[in-house]
C-alpha positions as a LaTeX table, in Angstrom:
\begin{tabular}{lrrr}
\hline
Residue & $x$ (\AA) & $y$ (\AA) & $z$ (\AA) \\
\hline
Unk1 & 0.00 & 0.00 & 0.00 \\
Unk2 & 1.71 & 3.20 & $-1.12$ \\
Unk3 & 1.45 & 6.46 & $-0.10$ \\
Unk4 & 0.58 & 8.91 & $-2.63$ \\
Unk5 & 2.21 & 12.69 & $-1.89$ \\
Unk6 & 0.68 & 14.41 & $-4.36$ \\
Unk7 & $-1.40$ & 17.77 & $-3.43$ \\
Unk8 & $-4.45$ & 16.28 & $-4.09$ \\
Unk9 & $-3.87$ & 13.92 & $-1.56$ \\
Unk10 & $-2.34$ & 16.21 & 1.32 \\
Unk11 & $-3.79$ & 13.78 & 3.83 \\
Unk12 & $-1.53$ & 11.11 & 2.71 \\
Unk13 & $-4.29$ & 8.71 & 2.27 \\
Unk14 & $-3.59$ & 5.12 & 1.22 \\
Unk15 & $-4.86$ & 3.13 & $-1.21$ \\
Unk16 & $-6.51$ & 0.89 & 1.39 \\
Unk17 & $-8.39$ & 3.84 & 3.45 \\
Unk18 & $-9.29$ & 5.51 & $-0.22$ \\
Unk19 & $-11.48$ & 2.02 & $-1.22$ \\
Unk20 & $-12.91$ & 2.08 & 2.60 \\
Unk21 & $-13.77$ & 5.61 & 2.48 \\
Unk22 & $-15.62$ & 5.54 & $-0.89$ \\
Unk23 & $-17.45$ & 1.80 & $-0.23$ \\
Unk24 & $-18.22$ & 3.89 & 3.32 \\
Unk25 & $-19.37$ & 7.25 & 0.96 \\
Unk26 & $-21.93$ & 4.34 & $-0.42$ \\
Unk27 & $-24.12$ & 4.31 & 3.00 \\
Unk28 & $-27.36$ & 6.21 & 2.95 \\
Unk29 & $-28.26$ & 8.53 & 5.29 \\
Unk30 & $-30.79$ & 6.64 & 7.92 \\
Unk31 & $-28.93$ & 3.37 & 7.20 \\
Unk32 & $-26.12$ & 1.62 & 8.80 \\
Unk33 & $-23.61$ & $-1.03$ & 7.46 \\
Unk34 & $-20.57$ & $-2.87$ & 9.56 \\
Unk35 & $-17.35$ & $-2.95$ & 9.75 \\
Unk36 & $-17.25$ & $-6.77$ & 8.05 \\
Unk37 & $-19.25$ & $-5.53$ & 5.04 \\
Unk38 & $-17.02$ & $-2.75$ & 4.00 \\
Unk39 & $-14.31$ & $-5.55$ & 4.58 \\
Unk40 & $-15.71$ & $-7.50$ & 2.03 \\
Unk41 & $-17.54$ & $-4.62$ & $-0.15$ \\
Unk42 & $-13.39$ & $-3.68$ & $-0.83$ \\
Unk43 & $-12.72$ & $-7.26$ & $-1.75$ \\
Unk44 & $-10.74$ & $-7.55$ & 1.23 \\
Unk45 & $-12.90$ & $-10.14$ & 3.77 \\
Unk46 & $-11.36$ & $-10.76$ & 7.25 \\
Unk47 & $-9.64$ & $-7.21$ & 7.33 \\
Unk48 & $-12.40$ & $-5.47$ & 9.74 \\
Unk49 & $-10.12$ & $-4.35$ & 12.24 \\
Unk50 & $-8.31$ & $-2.73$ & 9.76 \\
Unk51 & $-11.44$ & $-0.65$ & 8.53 \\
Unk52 & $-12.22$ & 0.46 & 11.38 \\
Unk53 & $-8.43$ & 1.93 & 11.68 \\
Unk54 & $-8.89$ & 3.05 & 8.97 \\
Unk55 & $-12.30$ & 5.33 & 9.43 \\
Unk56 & $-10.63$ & 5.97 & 12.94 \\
Unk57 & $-7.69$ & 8.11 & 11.13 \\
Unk58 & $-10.74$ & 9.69 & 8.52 \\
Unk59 & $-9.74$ & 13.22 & 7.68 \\
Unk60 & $-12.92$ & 13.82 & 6.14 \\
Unk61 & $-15.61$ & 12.47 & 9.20 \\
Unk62 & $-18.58$ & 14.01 & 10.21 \\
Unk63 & $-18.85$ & 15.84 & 13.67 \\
Unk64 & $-21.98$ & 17.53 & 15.41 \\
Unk65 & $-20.93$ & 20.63 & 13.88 \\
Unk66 & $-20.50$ & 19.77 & 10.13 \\
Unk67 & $-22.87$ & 16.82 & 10.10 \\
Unk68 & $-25.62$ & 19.22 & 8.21 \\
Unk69 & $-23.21$ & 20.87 & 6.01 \\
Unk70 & $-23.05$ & 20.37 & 2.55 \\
Unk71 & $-19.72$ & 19.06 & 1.96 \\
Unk72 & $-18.61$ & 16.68 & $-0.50$ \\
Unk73 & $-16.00$ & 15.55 & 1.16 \\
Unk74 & $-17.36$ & 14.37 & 3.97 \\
Unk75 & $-17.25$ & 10.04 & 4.43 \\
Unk76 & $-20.04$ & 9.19 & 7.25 \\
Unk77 & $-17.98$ & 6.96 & 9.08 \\
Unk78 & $-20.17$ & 7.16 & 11.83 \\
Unk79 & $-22.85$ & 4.69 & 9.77 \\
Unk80 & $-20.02$ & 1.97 & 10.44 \\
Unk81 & $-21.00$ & $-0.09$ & 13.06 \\
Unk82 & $-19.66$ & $-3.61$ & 14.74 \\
Unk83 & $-21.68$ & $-7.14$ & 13.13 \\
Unk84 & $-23.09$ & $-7.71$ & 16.92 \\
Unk85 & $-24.95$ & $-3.79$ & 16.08 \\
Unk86 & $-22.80$ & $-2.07$ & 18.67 \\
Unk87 & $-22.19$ & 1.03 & 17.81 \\
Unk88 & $-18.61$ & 0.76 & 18.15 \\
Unk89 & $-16.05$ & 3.67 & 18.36 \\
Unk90 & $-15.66$ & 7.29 & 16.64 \\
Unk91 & $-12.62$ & 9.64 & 16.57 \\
Unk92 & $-15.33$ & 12.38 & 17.89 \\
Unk93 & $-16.32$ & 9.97 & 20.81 \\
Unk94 & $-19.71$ & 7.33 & 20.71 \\
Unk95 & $-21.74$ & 9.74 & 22.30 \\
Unk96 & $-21.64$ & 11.94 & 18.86 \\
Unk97 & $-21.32$ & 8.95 & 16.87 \\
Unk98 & $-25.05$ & 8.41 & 18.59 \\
Unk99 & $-26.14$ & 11.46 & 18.17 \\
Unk100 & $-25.59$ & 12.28 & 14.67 \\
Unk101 & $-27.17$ & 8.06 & 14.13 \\
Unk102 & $-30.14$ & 9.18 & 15.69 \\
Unk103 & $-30.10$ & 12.53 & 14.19 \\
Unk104 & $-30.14$ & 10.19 & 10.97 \\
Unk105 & $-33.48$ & 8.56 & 11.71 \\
Unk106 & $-31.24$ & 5.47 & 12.98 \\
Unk107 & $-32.86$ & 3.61 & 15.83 \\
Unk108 & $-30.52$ & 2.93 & 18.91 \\
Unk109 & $-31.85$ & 0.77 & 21.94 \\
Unk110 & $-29.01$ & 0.39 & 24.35 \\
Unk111 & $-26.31$ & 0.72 & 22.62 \\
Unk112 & $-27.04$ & $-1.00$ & 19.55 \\
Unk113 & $-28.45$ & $-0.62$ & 15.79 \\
Unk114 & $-30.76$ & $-3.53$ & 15.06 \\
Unk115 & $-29.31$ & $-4.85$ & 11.76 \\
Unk116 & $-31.06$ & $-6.75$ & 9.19 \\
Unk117 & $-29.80$ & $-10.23$ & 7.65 \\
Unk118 & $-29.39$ & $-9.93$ & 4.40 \\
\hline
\end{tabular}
């Protein structure tokens, strides 16, 4: 996985975290997906951990003060959560990684996002 150090990638982002990010860009607003999916929506199955390191170091997540802006570049990390529907953690903390879900129209019953099998 190289770095690219070009200026239109002055975050240093890898080729890795780029595929995450834009399978992660793919989540509706409202909706939630896991950590495992992503893993395997990137052709890369098993690597979870490594998505979620990888939306952890996110130069482009949301917050509670630019989740209503309109900003391309945003990736909604925060609709990543663990396969048991924990809500998992967020660079911003799991309280606003709550907030902005519910914000969202996402349901949250102690601590967790009921998923739906596929």
């Amino acid at each position: 996985m190289k770095t690219k150090t070009d200026k239109s990638n002055k975050y240093k982002i890898k080729e890795f975290e780029r595929r995450v990010y834009a399978a992660c860009a793919k989540i509706p607003k409202g909706k939630v997906s896991t950590y495992s999916a992503i893993a395997r929506a990137i052709g890369k199955p098993g690597s979870a951990r490594a998505v979620g390191n990888a939306l952890n170091k996110n130069p482009h997540s949301f917050n509670l003060k630019t989740q209503d802006a309109k900003h391309k570049t945003l990736v909604p990390c925060h609709r990543v959560v663990r396969s048991d529907g924990s809500v998992g953690g967020y660079a911003h903390g799991t309280k606003a990684k709550i907030a902005i879900l519910k914000k969202e129209g996402v349901k949250i019953v102690a601590g967790r996002v009921r998923l739906k099998k596929n």
